[in-house]
N, C-alpha and C positions, 0 to 999 in steps of 0.2 A: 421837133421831137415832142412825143405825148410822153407823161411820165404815169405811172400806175404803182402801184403796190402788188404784192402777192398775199393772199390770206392764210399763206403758211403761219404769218406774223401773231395771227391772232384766231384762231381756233374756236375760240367758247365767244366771237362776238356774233351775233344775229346777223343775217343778211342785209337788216334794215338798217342795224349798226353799221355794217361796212360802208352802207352805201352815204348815213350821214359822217361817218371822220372821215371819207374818202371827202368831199364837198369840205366841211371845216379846216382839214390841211391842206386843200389847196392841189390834192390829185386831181387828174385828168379821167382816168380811169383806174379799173381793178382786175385784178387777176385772180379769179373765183377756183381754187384748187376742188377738185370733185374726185370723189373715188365709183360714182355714176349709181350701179347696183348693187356695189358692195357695202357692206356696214361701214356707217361714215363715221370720220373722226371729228366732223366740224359741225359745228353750230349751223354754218353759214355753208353749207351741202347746197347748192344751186337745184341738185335734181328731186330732192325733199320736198322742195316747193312749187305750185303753179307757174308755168313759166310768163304766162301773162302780167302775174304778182309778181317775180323778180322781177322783168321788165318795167312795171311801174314803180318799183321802190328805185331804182337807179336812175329811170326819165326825171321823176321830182326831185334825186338830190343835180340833178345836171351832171352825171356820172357816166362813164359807158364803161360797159362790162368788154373789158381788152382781149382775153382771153381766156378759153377752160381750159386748167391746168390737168393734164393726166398723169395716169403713171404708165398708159400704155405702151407697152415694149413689144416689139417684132422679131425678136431672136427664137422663139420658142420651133425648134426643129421641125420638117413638115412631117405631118401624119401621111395618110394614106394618100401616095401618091397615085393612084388611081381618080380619087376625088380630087386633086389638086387640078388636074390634067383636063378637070370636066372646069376647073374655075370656081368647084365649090368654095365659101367664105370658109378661113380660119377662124378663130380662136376673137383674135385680135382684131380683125377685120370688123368681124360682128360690133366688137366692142365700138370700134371706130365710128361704126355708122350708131350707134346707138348715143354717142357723144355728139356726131355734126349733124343728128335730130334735135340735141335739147340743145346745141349752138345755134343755130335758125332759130329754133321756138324764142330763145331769149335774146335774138339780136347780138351776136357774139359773131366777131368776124374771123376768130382763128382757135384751134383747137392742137395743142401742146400732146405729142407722143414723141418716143425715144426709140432708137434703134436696140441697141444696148452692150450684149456682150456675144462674142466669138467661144464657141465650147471644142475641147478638149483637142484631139487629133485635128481637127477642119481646118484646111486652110481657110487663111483669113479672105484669099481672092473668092472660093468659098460659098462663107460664112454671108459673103457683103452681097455678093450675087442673090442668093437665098434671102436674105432680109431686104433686098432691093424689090426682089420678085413682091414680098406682101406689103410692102409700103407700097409700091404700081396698085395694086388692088384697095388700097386705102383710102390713095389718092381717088382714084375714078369713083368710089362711093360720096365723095365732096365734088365731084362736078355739078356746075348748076345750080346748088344750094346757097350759093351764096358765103358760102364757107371756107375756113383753109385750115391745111393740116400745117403745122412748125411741127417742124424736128430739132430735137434741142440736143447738143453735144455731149456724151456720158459716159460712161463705163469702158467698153473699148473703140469707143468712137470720140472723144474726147475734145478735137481738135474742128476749128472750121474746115482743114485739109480733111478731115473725116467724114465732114458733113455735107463735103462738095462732092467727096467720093461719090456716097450713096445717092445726094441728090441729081448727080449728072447722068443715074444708070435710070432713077426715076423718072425724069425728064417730064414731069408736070408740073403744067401752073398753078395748080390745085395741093401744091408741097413747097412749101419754103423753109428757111431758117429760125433757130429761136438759139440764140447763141449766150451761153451761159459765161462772163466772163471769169469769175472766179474758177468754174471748171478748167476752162482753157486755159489758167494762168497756170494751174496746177501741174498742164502734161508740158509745161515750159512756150506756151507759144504768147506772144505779147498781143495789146489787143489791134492794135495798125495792121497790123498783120493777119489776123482773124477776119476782119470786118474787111478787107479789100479783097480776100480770097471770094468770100460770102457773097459780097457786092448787092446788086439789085435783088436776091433770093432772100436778103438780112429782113425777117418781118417783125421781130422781138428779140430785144434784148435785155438778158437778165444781170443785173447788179446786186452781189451781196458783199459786205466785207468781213474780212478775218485775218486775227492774229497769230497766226501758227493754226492749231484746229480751236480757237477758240473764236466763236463768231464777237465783233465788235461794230458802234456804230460807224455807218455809210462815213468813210474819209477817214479812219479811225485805223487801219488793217494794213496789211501786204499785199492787198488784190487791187493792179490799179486799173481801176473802175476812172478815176478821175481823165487818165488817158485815153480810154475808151469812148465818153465823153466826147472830149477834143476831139478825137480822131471822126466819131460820125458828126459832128456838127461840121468838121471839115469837108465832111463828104454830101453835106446836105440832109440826111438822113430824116425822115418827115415821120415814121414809126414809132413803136411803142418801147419805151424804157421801163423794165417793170422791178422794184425793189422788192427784195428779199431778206426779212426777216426771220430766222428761222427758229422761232420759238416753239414751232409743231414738234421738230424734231429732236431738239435738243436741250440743253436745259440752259438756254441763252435768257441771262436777267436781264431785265428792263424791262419798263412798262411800253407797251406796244403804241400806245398811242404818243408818245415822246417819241420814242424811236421813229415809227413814220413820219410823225412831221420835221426833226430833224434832216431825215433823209429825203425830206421832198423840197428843203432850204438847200441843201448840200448840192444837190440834182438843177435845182434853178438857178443857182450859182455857177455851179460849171460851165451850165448852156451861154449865161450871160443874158438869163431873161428873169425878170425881176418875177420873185416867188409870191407866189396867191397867198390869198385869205390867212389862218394861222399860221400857214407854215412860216410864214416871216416872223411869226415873234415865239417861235420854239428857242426852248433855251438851248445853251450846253450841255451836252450830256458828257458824261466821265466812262472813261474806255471800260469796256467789259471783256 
């Protein structure tokens, strides 16, 4: 297993910053969250900058950039079905491909969209049809790039059973899993469970923890993340582990650079592989 970070955790740090405490705690990789065209909320915006320039702030710290996190969502109903019919791009699709542009440009091997939610009267057999249909067109804009799309479990898709749905109508190699444990712990499914259903399509998976809705540190919460763990080291699992800090979102205290490196001691621990560079001498931190 590679372990990563998400730069949810830390917002106002510089790209160059991410790429040196990712190297001094002892990550493998990072998970550069991008809002692409839209007005960004981070410092550390991937698409802000030269992708060459990213590229070399992450070669020098010995870092690889894991994955672009999106917020792309495939639910949004189809328009003129007349243009659908000819294969014209959506909405989302455009976006997609404008996302597994600056993922090539910056040596990024997986690119983070979500299905998301089912509306009103539709059936949900549906709804999954319809969003299956423009994830197929999502996928085929990552052919040959050298790129992958993850689908990551969410809203009314929640579940690896959710994720295996849509991914089985999808039926490309160009779309895999990004499986969110904490989500899934949420709609009641455990993680053994999750990640066998997923099996060979598992390409990222996301660890945060929490106390009820209160975020706390990795090993610290109700989400067992530690099972999850076990369960792909069981399975072999040779992919990306990425921790989630969600200080973007919410108003979780601590300071982010304690927090990851705790969490990348916690994470090398579990595996049973002795933790890099600082992260072996992060203190305790006290539950938030």
């Amino acid at each position: 297993m590679k372990v990563a970070f998400s730069t949810v955790a830390c917002p106002t740090w510089t790209l160059e910053e991410v790429a040196d405490h990712a190297e001094r705690l002892g990550f493998m990789g990072v998970e550069l969250r991008t809002f692409a065209d839209a007005p960004s909320q981070f410092a550390c915006e991937p698409a802000l900058t030269d992708a060459s320039k990213v590229r070399s702030m992450f070669d020098k710290a010995g870092v690889e950039i894991a994955c672009l996190a999106t917020s792309l969502r495939f639910d949004e109903p189809v328009g003129d079905p007349f243009l659908h019919i000819l294969g014209d791009d959506d909405k989302p699709t455009r976006a997609a491909k404008t996302m597994i542009g600056l993922a090539s440009q910056v040596e990024c091997p997986l690119v983070r969209v979500f299905a998301f939610e089912t509306f009103g009267s539709e059936s949900r057999s549906n709804a999954v049809r319809r969003i299956a249909e423009k994830l197929k067109l999502a996928a085929a804009a990552a052919r040959n790039t050298g790129v992958r799309l993850v689908l990551e479990n969410g809203g009314s898709f929640a579940t690896a059973a959710d994720l295996a749905e849509l991914l089985d109508l999808v039926d490309s190699p160009d779309m895999g899993a990004a499986y969110s444990v904490a989500t899934a712990a949420r709609a009641g499914e455990g993680p053994r469970e999750g990640l066998n259903v997923l099996g060979e399509r598992l390409a990222l998976v996301r660890v945060s923890d929490w106390k009820g809705t209160t975020p706390c540190g990795l090993g610290q919460g109700d989400i067992p993340n530690a099972a999850a763990v076990a369960a792909l080291a069981a399975g072999g699992y040779r992919g990306w582990v990425s921790y989630e800090w969600p200080a973007a979102w919410t108003h979780a205290s601590g300071d982010a650079s304690m927090m990851l490196g705790n969490a990348a001691k916690t994470l090398f621990q579990w595996m049973g592989t002795p933790a890099k560079s600082a992260a072996a001498r992060a203190v305790p931190i006290a539950a938030h």
